[in-house]
N, C-alpha and C positions, 0 to 999 in steps of 0.2 A: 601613825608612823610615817607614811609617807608625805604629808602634809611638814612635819616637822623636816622631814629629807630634805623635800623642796625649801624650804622658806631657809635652810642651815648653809644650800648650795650656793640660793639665790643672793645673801644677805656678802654669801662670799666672792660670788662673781666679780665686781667690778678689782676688787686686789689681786685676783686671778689673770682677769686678762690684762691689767695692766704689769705683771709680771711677765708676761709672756710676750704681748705685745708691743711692738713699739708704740709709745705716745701718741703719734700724729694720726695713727687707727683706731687708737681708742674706741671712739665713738662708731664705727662702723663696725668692729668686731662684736661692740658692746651689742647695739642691734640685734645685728646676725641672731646671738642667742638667742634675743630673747624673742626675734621672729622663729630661732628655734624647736623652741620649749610651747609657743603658742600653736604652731603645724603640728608639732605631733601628738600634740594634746585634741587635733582636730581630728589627722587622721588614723591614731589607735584607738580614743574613743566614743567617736562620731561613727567614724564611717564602717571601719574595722568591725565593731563591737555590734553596731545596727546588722552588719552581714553576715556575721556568723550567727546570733541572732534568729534573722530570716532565715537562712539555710535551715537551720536545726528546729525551726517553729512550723508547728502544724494545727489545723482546722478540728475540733475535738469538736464540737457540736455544728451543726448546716446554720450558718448566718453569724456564726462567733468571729471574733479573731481568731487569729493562728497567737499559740500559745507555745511558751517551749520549758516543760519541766527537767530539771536533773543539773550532772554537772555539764552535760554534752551542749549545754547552750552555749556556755562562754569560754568552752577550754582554751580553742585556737586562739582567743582574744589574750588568756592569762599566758599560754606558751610564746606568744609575739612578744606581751610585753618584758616577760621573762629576758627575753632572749635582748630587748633592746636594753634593759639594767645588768645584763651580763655585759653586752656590749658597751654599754657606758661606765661600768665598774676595771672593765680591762683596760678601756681609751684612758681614764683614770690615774690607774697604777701604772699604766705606761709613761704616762708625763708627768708625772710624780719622779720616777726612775728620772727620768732623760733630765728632769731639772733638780735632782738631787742636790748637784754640785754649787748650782745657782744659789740653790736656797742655805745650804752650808754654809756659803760664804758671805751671806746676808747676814745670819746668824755670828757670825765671827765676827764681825764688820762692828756688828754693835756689840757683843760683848767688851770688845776693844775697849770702846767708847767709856 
């Protein structure tokens, strides 16, 4: 499901930002993303996920790795990520709202037609 998420958003990105943005940014906005989408792919499940991980991983036999059974390994990891598809689902419906009107009138424009 998520893989589908991604690939549904990605495929729509560039008709996105070029609604939004003006032309001549294009290309730097376009970026941005997608330098976006590759940090925090580093630092929620690279770094994030490695730490909580450690924290919750311990030594169960003398010379072993430290091991981490349960859900207590990864929760912080799912509550982060949670919280950033909350906040990208709210950034979302908020400029969905704010360009309502925009996109209405796109809509009318060519029904005209």
């Amino acid at each position: 499901a998520g893989g589908a998420a991604y690939g549904a958003v990605w495929s729509l990105l560039p008709s996105i930002v070029g609604d939004i943005f003006p032309a001549r940014h294009f290309a730097t906005v376009y970026n941005l993303f997608s330098l976006a989408a590759s940090s925090s792919s580093l630092l929620l499940s690279t770094l994030l996920a490695t730490k909580v991980y450690a924290a919750h991983a311990h030594v169960t036999t003398p010379g072993a790795a430290a091991e981490c059974h349960g859900s207590l390994c990864y929760r912080a990891t799912h509550l982060a990520i949670l919280g950033a598809c909350a906040a990208g689902t709210a950034g979302a419906l908020a400029l969905g709202v704010r360009n309502r009107a925009i996109y209405r009138g796109k809509l009318l424009d060519r029904a005209a037609v």
